[in-house]
C-alpha positions, 0 to 999 in steps of 0.5 A: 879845654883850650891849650894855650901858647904864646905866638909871635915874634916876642914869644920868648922874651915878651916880659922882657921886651919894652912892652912890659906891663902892657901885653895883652892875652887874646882868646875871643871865641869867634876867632877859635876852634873852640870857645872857652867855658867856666872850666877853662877860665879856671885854668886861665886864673891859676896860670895867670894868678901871679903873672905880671907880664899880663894886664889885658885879658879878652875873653869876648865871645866865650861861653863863660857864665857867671861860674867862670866870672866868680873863678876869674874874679881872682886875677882881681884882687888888691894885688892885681896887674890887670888893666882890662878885661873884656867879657863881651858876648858871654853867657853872664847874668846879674850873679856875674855882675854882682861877683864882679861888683865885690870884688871892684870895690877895693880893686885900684888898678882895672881900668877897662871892663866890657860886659856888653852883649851879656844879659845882665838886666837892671839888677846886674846894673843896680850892683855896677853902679854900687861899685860905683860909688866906692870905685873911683879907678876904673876909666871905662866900663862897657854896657851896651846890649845888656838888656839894662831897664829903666831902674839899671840906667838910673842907678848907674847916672846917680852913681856917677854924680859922685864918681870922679874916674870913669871917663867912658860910659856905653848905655847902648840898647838899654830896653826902656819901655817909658814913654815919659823917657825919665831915664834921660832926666837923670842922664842930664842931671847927672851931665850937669854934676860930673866934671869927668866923663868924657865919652857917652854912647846912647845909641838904640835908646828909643830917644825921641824928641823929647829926651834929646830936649832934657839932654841938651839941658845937661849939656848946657852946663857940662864942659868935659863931655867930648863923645856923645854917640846918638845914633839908632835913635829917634830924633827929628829936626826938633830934637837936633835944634836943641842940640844945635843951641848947645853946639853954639856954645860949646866948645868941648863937645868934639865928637857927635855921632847922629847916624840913622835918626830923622833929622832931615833937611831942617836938622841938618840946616840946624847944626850947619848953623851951629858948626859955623859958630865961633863957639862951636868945637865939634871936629867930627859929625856922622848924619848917616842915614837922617833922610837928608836931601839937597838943601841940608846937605849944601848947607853941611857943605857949605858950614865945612868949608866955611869952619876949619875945625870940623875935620870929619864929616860923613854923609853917606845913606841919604839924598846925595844928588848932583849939587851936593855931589858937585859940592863934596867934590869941591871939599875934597879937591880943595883939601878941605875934607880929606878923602879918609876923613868921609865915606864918600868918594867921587867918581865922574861917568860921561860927564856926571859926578857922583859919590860912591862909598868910601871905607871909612867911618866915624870912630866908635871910641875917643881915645886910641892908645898905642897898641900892646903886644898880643898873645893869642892862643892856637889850636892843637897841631 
């Protein structure tokens, strides 16, 4: 069993400090001695059962199975003063997530729960989209690697035509074995509904063509969504010309993440037309990956300078030969692309120009918060 402390320079008076209601506990796995299992979360939820100070709890990478779910779900009643929760990379199943469902119904103050990495199959989906329904006060739910099947991404888009409060939705690596891709009409009928969510992460879906086709027909009519993560998928330049129409005319959709798809040059041509149109809000493009050589990276290029919205931009893993080198060089001397806002930085040997990688990435979230105390736990002396 792991003992606990509090650990930094706001240990004693850390309910007392200006941070009060926004301290969050920390005891991820990979960062300790030992991982947590179903006994320890017991203890966990009898020394936090009528703590206010603590309304962040991440538990990630534990060995919490769906016992130490059903001990946890205490520090979740009516009364509750937590506002999030991470589960990720834990030993849960569907039981978990239906213990979690019940007691999120008539729950008003989570805002956050990350369950991604847990197998909790379509079954466990079924039952968080249920909560769904009667839940309108949770903001984000995380469920990307879950194993969710056709039937657990469906429930889960049906439930949120009527769900007025979740803001950020990840559906990463869903196994959909479909080859009509069905699972992305509902996504798109439920875009064309929801007036609400604003981050949507679909990435490792198997996406082709086609479903990038029946999404754009959501998107179309949908004017809150400001996050859309595609990447891992299998998009070609057809499928990045139906985006590119909605792109034209959409002046909300901020950030698009197409990392590692198969756009190539025609696809790249195909958003640098839409970044150059007046009705185009995008501010952040990643087409890491996408084959891209020289034609549709001049054209990117040539799009950025020409379009002062579009601030981020990144190009790394593909073509990157000297015109584009030249003309990545022009974006950043001129101020243009700011060098932590690409993944490419500019180097010159006898003579030549070339791009290195830069540390830098598209962001993985929309929305940053200010960042809350912490208390992490130490091992024994």
């Amino acid at each position: 069993m792991l003992p606990l402390r509090a650990s930094g320079k706001k240990t004693s008076s850390v309910c007392d400090d200006e941070d009060f209601g926004n301290v969050t506990l920390k005891l991820p796995g990979n960062k300790q001695r030992q991982r947590l299992h179903d006994e320890d979360a017991m203890v966990l939820c009898k020394c936090l059962q009528n703590n206010k100070c603590v309304t962040g709890l991440d538990l990630r990478y534990n060995n919490i199975s769906d016992e130490g779910v059903e001990r946890l779900s205490g520090l979740l009643q009516e009364d509750s003063s937590l506002l999030s929760l991470d589960l990720m990379f834990n030993d849960i199943l569907a039981g978990g997530a239906e213990i979690l469902s019940t007691v999120l119904q008539s729950n008003t103050t989570l805002r956050s729960l990350a369950l991604s990495g847990n197998k909790l199959g379509s079954r466990g989906a079924v039952r968080l989209a249920g909560m769904l329904q009667r839940n309108h006060s949770l903001q984000e739910l995380q469920l990307a690697d879950c194993d969710l099947g056709v039937q657990g991404v469906i429930a889960l888009t049906i439930a949120l035509k009527s769900n007025t409060g979740l803001l950020s939705l990840d559906l990463s690596r869903a196994l959909l074995s479909s080859l009509q891709e069905e699972w992305a009409v509902h996504v798109s009928e439920m875009l064309v509904g929801n007036s609400h969510l604003v981050e949507l992460h679909l990435g490792r879906m198997g996406m082709t063509d086609a479903g990038m086709e029946r999404l754009a027909d959501g998107l179309t009519s949908n004017y809150s969504l400001r996050y859309l993560d595609l990447r891992c998928n299998r998009v070609t330049r057809d499928g990045v010309s139906h985006l590119a129409k909605v792109l034209k005319l959409n002046p909300t959709l901020e950030v698009v993440d197409l990392s590692f798809n198969r756009m190539e040059d025609e696809g790249a041509v195909y958003l640098s037309e839409a970044i150059t149109s007046p009705g185009c809000g995008l501010r952040e493009l990643s087409v890491k990956g996408n084959s891209i050589s020289a034609e549709g990276l001049l054209s990117l290029a040539q799009a950025t300078g020409a379009n002062t919205r579009l601030t981020h931009l990144y190009i790394w893993g593909n073509h990157l030969e000297e015109p584009v080198c030249h003309a990545f060089r022009e974006l950043m001397s001129s101020g243009r692309l700011l060098p932590e806002q690409t993944d490419v930085s500019v180097y010159e040997v006898d003579g030549r120009v070339f791009l290195a990688e830069a540390p830098h990435s598209l962001r993985r979230r929309y929305n940053s918060s200010r960042k809350p105390t912490h208390i992490q736990s130490l091992p024994p002396n």
